[in-house]
C-alpha positions in Angstrom: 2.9 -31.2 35.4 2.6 -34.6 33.5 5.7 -36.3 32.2 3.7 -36.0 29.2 3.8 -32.8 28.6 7.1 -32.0 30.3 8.9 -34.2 27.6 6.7 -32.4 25.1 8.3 -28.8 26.2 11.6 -30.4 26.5 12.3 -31.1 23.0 12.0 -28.8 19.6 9.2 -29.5 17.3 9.5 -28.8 14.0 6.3 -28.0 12.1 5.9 -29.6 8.6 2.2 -29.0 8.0 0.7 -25.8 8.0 -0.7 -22.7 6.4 0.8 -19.7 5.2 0.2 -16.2 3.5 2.0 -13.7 1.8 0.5 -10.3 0.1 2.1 -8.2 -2.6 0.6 -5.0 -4.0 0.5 -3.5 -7.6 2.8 -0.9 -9.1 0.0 1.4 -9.0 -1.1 1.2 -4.9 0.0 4.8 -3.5 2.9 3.2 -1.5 4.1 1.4 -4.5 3.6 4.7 -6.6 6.1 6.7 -3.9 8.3 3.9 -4.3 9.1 4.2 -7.9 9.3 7.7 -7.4 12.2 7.4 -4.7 14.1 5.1 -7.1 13.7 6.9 -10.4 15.1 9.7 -8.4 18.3 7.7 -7.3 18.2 6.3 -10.7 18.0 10.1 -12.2 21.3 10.9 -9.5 23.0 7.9 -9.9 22.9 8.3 -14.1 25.0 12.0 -13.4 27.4 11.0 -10.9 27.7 7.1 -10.1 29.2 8.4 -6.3 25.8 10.4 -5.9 24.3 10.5 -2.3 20.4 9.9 -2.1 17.9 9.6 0.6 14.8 10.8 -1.5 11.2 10.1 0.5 8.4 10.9 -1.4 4.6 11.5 -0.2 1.9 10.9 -3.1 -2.0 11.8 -1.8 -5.0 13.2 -4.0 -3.5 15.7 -6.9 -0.1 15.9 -4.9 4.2 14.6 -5.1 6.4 15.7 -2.4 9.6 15.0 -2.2 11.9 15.2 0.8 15.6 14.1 1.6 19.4 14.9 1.7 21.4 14.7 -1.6 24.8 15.7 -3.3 26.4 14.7 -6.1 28.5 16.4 -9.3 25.8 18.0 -11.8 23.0 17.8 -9.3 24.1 19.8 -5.8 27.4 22.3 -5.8 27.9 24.8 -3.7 24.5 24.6 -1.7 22.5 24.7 -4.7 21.0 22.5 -7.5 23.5 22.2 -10.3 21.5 24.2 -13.7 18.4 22.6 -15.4 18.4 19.9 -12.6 14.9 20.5 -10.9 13.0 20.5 -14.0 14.7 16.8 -14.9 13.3 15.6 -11.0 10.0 17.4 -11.9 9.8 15.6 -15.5 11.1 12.5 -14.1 8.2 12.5 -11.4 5.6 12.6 -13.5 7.2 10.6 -16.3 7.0 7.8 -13.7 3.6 8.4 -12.8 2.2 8.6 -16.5 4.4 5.3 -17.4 1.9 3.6 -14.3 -1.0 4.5 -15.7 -3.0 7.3 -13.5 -4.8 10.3 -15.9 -7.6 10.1 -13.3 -9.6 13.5 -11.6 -8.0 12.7 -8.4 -4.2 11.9 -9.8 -3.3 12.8 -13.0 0.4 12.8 -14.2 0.0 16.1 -15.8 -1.7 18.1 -13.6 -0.9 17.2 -10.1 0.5 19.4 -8.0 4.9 19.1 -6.9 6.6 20.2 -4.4 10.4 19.4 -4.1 12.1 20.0 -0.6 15.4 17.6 -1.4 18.3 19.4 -0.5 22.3 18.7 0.6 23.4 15.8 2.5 24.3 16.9 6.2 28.4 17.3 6.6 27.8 15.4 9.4 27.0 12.6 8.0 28.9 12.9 5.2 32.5 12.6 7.0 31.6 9.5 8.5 31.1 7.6 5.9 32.8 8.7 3.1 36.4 7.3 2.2 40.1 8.5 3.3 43.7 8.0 2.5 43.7 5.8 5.6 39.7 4.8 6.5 37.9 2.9 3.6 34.2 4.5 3.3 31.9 3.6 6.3 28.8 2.5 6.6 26.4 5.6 6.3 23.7 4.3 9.1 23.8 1.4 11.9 21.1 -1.4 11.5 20.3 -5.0 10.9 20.2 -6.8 7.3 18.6 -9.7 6.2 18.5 -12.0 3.7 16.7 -15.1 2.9 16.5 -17.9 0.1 14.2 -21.4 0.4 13.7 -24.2 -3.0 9.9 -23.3 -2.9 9.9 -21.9 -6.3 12.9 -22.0 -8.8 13.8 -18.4 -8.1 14.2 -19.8 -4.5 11.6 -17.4 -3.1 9.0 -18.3 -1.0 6.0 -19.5 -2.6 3.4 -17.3 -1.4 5.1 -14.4 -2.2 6.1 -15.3 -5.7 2.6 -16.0 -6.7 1.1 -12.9 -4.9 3.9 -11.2 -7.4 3.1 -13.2 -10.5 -0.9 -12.6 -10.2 -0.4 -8.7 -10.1 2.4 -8.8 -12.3 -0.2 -10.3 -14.7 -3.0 -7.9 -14.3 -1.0 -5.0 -15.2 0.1 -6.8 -18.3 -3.2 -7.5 -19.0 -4.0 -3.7 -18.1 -1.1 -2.1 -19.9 -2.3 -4.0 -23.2 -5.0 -1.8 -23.1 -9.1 -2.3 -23.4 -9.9 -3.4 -20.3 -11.5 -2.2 -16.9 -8.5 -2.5 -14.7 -7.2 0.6 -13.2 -3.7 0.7 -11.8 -4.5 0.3 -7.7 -4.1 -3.5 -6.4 -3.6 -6.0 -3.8 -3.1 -10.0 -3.7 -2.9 -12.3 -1.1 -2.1 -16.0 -1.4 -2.8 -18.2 1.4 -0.6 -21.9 0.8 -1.2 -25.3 2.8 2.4 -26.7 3.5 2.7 -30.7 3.5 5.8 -32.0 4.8 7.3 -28.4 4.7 6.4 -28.4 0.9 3.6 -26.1 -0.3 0.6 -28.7 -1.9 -2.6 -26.6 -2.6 -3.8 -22.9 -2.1 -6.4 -22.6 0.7 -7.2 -18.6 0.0 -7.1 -16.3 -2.3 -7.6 -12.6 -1.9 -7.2 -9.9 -4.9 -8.8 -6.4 -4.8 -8.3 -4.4 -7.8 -9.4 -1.2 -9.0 -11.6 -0.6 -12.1 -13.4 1.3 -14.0 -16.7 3.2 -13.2 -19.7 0.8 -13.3 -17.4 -2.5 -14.5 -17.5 -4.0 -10.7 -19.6 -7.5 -12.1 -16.6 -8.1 -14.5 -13.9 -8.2 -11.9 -14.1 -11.8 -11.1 -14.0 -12.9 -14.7 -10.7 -10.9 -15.5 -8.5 -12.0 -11.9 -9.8 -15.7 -12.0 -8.4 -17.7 -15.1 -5.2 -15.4 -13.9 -4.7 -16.7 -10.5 -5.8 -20.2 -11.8 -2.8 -20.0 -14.7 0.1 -18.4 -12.1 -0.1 -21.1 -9.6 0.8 -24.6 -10.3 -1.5 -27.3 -11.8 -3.8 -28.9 -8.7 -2.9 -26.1 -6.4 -6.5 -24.8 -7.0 -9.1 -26.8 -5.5 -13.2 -27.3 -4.6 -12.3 -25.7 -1.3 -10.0 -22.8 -1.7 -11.5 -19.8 -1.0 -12.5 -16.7 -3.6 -12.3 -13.2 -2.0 -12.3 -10.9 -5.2 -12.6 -7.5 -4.3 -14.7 -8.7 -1.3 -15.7 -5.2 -0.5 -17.8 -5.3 -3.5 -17.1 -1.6 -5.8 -13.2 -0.1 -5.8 -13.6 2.7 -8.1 -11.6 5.2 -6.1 -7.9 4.0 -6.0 -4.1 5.3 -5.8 -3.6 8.3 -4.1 -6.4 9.6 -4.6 -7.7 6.6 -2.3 -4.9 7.2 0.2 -1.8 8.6 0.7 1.5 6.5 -0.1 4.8 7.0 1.5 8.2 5.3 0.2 9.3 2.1 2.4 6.1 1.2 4.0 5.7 -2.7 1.6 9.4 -3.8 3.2 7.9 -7.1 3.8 6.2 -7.2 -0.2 9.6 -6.0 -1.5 11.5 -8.9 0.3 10.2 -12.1 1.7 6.5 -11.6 2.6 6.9 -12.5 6.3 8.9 -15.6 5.8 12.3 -14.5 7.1 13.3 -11.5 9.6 13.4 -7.6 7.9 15.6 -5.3 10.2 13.8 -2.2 9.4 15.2 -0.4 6.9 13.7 0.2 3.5 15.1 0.1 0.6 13.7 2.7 -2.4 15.0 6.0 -2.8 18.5 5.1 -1.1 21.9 4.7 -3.1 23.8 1.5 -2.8 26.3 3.5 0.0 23.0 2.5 2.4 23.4 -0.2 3.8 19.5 -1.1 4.4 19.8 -1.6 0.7 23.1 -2.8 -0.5 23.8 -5.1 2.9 20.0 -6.3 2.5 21.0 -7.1 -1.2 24.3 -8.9 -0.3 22.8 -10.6 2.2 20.0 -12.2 -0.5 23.0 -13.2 -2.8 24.9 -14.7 -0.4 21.8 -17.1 1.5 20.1 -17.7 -2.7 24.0 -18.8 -3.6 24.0 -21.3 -0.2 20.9 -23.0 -1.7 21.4 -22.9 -5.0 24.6 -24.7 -4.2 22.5 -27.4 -1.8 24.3 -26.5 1.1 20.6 -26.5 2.6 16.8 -25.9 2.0 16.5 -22.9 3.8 19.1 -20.3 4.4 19.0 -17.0 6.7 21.7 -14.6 6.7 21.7 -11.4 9.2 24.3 -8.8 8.7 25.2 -5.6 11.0 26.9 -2.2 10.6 28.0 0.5 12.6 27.4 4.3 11.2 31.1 5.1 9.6 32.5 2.0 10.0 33.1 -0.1 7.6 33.2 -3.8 8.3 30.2 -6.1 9.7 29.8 -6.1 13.3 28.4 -9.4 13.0 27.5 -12.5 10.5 25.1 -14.6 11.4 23.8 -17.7 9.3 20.6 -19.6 10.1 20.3 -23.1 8.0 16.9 -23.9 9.3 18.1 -27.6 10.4 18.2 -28.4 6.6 22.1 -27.7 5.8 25.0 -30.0 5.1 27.5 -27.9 6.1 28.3 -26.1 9.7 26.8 -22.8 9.6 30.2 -21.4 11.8 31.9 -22.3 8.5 29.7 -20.4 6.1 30.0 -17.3 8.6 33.3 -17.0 7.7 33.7 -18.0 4.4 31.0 -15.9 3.2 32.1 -12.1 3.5 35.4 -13.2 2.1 33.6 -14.2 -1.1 32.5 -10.6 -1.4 35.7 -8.9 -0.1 34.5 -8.6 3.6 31.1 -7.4 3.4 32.0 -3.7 3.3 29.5 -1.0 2.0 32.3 -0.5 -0.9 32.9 -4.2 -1.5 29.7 -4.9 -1.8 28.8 -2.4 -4.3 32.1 -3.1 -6.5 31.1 -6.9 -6.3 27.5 -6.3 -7.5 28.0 -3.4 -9.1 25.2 -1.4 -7.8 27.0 2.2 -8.7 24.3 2.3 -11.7 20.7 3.5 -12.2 19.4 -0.1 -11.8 16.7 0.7 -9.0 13.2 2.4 -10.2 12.2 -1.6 -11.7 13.1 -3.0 -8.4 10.0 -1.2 -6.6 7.7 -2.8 -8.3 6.9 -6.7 -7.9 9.9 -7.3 -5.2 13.7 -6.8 -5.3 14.4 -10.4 -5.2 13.3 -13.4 -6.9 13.6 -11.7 -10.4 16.3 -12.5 -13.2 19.7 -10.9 -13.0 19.4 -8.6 -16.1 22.4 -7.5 -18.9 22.8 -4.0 -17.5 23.5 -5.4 -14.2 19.9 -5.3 -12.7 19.3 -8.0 -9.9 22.8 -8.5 -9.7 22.2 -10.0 -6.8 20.1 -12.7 -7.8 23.2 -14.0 -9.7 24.4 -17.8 -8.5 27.5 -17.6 -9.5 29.5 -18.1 -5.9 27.5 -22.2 -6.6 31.3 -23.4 -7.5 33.0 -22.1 -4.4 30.4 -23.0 -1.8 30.4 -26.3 -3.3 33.8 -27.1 -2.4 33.7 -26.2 0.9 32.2 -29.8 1.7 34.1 -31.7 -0.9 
């Protein structure tokens, strides 16, 4: 081996120029659609007993809902059974969701598809792990890893690629929803990003495949263009990025009726787009006592708050939780060899800002114990604005003051 390249592999190289990609998909792709139906569900629960348990999964294919998981909750599941009038309000909120997208189509229609609901009670099991005693605060109700992730790409300190994949389909259903035109609800978009000096400078590709109406496949191009060219930044466009509209050329047939959608399978869309680790664990149709959901969400909070302060450029935070225990079993915080402060110090200052990093301390310190969830599965759970009714609470920066002093 030459010295050459032995010194080369003996040292860390950091990589400032390069290219990458993020995807999101629209409210109305089949995986999206079973998303929002998880939430409203937990937002349905959650609305009749703030303590409510949900694990709802839903399946959506051609002129079909199913919903499957464990439950309990006052007013919804006593004594084995639903609580009176209850499984008409999940039937009515199903397709109240699904008519508020936008599908009256032959192959999914709000009105007439078929619904099957096979929720029923949360195993005991389960249950006395995690729930709170006189002497044992309220565990964790699975084991896993958590992460969360902030960069100052964008000024919701998101990553770019993602934020403009959001922003373009975010866009298109405005556009859609305003009515008169031949979008349908079924989309993807995919936003490729040179990097300069760890910065993002120009887009190199864009892909967006939407679905329209019958016959309309010519006028795609001229409805997603002057979108993508108004969402990303003036200069970012350029003679050689690359156009793939609906590069398989007609995309009549979309939603579940195109293929089946099954809640959690866009983690990466709902958080970072491949820019920082996911442990696993979705996030839709879980309440906040899950700690793939509420840890994920502290864990945003706390590495957005570590920016925001300039304590670094880039921040990763990794949590971890045993079943029916409830504090960490570890805190980990990555700075990306862009931070001004020790990352050992910020590992133990941080769950003390949020009163340990518990399951309960963490919903009492964001207040999650509300129906606040069916508009995070659409368009990503981070990145948007913390909201009056306590929505995005985690997207607050309000911990700026306290981190800031820790290097004073």
């Amino acid at each position: 081996m030459s010295k050459r390249i032995a010194s080369f592999r003996s040292r860390p190289v950091a990589r400032t120029s390069f290219q990458f990609t993020s995807e999101s998909v629209s409210e109305g792709h089949p995986d999206k659609v079973a998303d929002q139906i998880s939430d409203a569900i937990v937002d349905l629960f959650l609305s009749k007993d703030p303590e409510a348990r949900v694990a709802c999964e839903t399946l959506t294919t051609t002129q079909r809902v199913v919903l499957a998981g464990e439950i309990r909750g006052k007013g919804i599941w006593e004594n084995d059974q639903w609580a009176p009038g209850i499984e008409a309000e999940i039937e009515a909120t199903v397709r109240r969701v699904v008519r508020e997208i936008g599908y009256e189509q032959d192959g999914f229609h709000w009105e007439s598809f078929t619904f099957s609901n096979y929720l029923h009670g949360q195993s005991a099991d389960i249950a006395v792990g995690v729930d709170s005693t006189e002497d044992k605060d309220e565990g964790a109700g699975d084991q896993g890893i958590m992460f969360g992730y902030a960069a100052n790409e964008t000024p919701e300190l998101m990553p770019a690629t993602l934020a403009y994949s959001h922003a373009i389909l975010k866009k298109l259903s405005e556009i859609r929803h305003g009515g008169g035109s031949i979008l349908e609800p079924d989309a993807k978009a995919q936003v490729t990003l040179h990097y300069q000096d760890g910065k993002p400078v120009r887009a190199t590709s864009i892909v967006v495949s939407t679905q329209h109406a019958k016959g309309k496949k010519d006028e795609v191009a001229a409805v997603v263009r002057p979108v993508v060219e108004g969402v990303l930044p003036q200069g970012f466009i350029t003679e050689d990025t690359a156009w793939h509209i609906n590069p398989t050329g007609i995309f009549e047939i979309g939603g579940p009726d195109g293929d089946s959608g099954l809640t959690g399978r866009k983690i990466i869309v709902d958080t970072y787009g491949g820019a920082a680790p996911h442990g696993g664990g979705a996030f839709s149709g879980k309440d906040p006592t899950k700690v793939d959901r509420s840890a994920a969400y502290a864990a945003r909070y706390l590495a957005k708050n570590v920016v925001a302060a300039g304590l670094a450029d880039r921040c990763t935070i990794q949590l971890s939780y045993a079943i029916g225990v409830a504090q960490p079993q570890s805190v980990h915080v990555d700075l990306h060899n862009t931070g001004k402060i020790d990352p050992a110090i910020l590992e133990k200052e941080l769950p003390a800002m949020i009163g340990g990093a518990t399951p309960r301390s963490i919903r009492q310190h964001l207040g999650l114990n509300k129906p606040i969830y069916e508009r995070t599965a659409k368009y990503g759970h981070f990145g948007r604005a913390p909201e009056a009714d306590g929505g995005f609470s985690w997207e607050k920066t309000d911990l700026v003051d306290k981190l800031k002093a820790l290097v004073a």
